[in-house]
N, C-alpha and C positions, 0 to 999 in steps of 0.2 A: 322247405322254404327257409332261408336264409335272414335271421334279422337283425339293423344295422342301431344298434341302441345308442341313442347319444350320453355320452360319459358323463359319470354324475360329478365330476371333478374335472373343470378345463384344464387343458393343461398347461403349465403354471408359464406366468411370461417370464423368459430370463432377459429380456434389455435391462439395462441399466435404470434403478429409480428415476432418473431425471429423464429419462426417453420417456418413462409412462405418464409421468405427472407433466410437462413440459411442453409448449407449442413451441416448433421448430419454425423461425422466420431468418430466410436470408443468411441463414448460418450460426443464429444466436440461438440459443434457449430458453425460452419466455416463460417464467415461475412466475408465479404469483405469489407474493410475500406475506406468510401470518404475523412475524416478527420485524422490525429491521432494525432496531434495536438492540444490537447483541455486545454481549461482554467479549472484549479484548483478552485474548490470551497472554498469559502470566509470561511467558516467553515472548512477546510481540516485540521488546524493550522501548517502549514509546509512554511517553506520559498518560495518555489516557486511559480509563478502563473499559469505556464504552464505545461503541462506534455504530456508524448506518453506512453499508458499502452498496450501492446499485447495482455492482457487478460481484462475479466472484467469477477465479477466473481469472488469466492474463496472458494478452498476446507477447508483454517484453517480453514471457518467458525466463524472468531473471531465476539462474538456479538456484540461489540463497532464500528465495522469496519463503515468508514464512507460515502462507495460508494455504502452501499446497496439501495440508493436509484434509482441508475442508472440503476437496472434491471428493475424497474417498465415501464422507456420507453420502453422495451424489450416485453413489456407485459408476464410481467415473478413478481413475487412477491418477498418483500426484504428479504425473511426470507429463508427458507429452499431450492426456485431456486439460489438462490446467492449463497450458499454455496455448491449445485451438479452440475448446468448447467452453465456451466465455457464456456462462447464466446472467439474464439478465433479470430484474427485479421491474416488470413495467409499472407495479402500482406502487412503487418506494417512495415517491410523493405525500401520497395521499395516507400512507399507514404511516409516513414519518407525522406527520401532522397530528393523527388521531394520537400515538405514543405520545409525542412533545406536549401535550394538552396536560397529561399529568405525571411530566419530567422532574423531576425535583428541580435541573440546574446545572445538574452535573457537564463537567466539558466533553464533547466530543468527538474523536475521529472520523475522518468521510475516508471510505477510501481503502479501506485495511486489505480485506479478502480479493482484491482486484484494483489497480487502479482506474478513480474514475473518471480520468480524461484519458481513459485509451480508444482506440478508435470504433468501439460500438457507441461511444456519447455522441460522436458524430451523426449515428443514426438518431437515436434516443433520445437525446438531447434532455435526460433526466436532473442533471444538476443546476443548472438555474432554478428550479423548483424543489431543490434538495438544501441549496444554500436559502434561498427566500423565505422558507420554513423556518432555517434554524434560525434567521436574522428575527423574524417577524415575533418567536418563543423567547428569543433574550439567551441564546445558549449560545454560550462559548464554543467552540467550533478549530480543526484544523483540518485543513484538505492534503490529505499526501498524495506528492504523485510525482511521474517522471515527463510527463508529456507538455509538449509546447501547446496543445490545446486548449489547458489551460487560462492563455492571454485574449481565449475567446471572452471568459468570463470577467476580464479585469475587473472592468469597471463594477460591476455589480458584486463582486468581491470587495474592492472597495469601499464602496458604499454601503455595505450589511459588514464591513467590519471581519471578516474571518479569513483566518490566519490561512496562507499556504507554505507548505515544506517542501521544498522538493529536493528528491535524493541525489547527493553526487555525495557517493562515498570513497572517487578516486578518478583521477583526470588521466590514470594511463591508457589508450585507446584500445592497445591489445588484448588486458584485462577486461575492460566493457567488453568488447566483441565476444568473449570466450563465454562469460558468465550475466551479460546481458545483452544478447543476441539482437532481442525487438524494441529495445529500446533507443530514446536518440543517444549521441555523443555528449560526453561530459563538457565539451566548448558550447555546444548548441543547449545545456541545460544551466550554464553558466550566463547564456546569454536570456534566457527567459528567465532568469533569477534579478536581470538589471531590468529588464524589460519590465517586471512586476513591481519590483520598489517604483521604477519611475511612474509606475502606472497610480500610486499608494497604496498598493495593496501591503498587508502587513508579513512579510517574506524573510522566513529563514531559512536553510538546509539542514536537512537530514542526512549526516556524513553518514553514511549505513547501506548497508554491513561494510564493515571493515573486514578485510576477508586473513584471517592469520596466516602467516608465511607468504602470503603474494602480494598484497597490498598495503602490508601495517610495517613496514620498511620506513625508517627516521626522514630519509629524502622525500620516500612517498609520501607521508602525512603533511610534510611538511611546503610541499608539492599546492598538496592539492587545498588545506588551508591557506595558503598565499591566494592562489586562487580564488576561491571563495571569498576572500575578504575583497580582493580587488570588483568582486560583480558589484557592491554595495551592501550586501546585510551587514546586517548589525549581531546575526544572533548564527550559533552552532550547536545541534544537538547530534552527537557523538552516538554510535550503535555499532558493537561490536558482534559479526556474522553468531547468529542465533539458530538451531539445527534441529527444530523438534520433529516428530515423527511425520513424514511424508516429504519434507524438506529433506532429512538425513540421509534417507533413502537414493534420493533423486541426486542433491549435489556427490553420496559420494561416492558412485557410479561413474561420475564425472571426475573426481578427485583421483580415482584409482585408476582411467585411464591415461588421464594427462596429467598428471602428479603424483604417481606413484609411491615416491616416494616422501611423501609428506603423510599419506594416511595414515601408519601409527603416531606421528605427532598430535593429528585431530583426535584419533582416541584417549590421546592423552590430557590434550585438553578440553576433552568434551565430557559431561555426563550423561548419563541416563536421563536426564532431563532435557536436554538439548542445549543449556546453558553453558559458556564459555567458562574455564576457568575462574575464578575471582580475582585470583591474583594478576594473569595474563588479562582479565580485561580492566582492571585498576590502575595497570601501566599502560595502556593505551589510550586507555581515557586522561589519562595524567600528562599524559604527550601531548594530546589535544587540547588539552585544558591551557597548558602551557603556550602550545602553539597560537592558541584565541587571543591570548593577551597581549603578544607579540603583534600580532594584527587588530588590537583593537575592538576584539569582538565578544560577547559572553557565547558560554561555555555551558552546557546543560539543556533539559527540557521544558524547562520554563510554558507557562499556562498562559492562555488569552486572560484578559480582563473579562468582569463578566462584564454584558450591558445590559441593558434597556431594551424593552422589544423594540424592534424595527417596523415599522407601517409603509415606508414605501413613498412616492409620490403621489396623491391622490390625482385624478381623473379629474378634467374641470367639466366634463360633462358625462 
């Protein structure tokens, strides 16, 4: 007689961490968040050091984008999962809240690892209770993002005071198409750039990445600065394309088949760090810098003020 012993060792799952830790809804990935408070990486090129992202994850798909590397913890790869399987954070409310309680102050980033007016906030609708938090702690606050979405939240952006950036780091339409696929047009993010000052929200651009050899052309900067200043801001923060590991990988893949030959230029100006040259981005930035004054505008990444908690309107009953 024959006997069927059950194995003292199951055998092992190989899905991806986020398949096993993860409820699947509608196509999202629902984590449940121990941190959401995380340090900004040293390569980010953004003022803050801190940030709390809802998502990570992004449907633009932009291939510069510099948090593709954060999927690979995920056991998920930085190319093609980055850009479909968008994690969602459903309790980032509520553990932003418990964290901000013994925040020192420091300013924040919303937004870094995904942006978070891409289209799962549609479902989720996570950032009005992301922004009410920070307003309600007194933390200085920026929301990066590329989406018209956004102008859902004006008003209440307004009103709690924090900053939006959003990225147009070049108004040539070819360029968007190739290296930001799912994101909107540089005219339609120009146009929610005027749509936000009018709204009072506090609005500047994020000219970023500046992409070396394809878009940091004297016309093109100068292009797309003009622009910019014509939406209304008053303010430019300059970011020259940043390439650290899982971003490197992915853009230059991309680089080798439609730019061939530009890829020993990028090794040349790139390091092992994923940092652009100093020199090549000192004169880019000095372009820009230049070009701000000519239109009127500051130059740099300048900080919110801090405030005062926010409380809101009360309830008269």
């Amino acid at each position: 007689m024959g006997w069927d012993a059950q194995p003292l060792v199951e055998a092992a799952d190989e899905r991806p961490l986020i398949e096993r830790r993860a409820v699947v809804r509608d196509g999202f990935y629902e984590l449940q968040a121990r941190v959401v408070i995380e340090r900004v990486a040293r390569t980010a090129g953004i003022a803050q050091r801190w940030a709390v992202s809802p998502y990570r994850g992004c449907v633009h798909a932009c291939l510069g984008c510099g948090a593709r590397g954060g999927h690979r913890r995920l056991g998920l790869d930085a190319g093609r999962d980055f850009d479909s399987r968008v994690v969602v954070k459903p309790n980032v409310v509520a553990r932003l809240r418990a964290e901000l309680a013994r925040w020192g102050g420091e300013p924040l980033a919303v937004g870094v690892s995904g942006d978070c007016y891409q289209p799962a906030e549609e479902t989720y609708r996570l950032m009005p209770g992301v922004v009410t938090a920070l307003a309600e702690a007194g933390v200085p606050a920026t929301v990066y993002t590329r989406s018209p979405l956004v102008l859902r939240d004006a008003a209440l952006l307004a009103e709690c005071g924090v900053r939006v950036a959003v990225s147009i780091a070049f108004v040539d339409e070819r360029i968007r198409r190739a290296v930001e696929p799912g994101a909107v047009g540089a005219q339609a993010r120009l146009e929610l750039v005027a749509s936000l000052v009018e709204a009072g929200v506090d609005c500047r651009v994020l000219m970023g990445p500046v992409l070396p050899l394809l878009s940091d052309g004297s016309d093109q900067l100068a292009a797309t600065v003009r622009r910019i200043g014509q939406a209304g801001v008053r303010s430019v923060e300059p970011v020259v394309l940043r390439l650290p590991a899982g971003t490197r990988s992915w853009f230059g893949a991309w680089l080798e088949q439609a730019h061939p030959g530009l890829v020993a230029r990028y090794e040349e100006l790139y390091g092992r760090d994923g940092l652009p040259s100093p020199a090549y981005e000192e004169r880019i930035l000095g372009q820009i810098a230049q070009l701000c004054r000519v239109y009127g505008m500051r130059c740099g990444p300048g900080e919110p003020e801090p405030r005062d908690p926010w409380f809101g309107q009360l309830a008269l009953v």
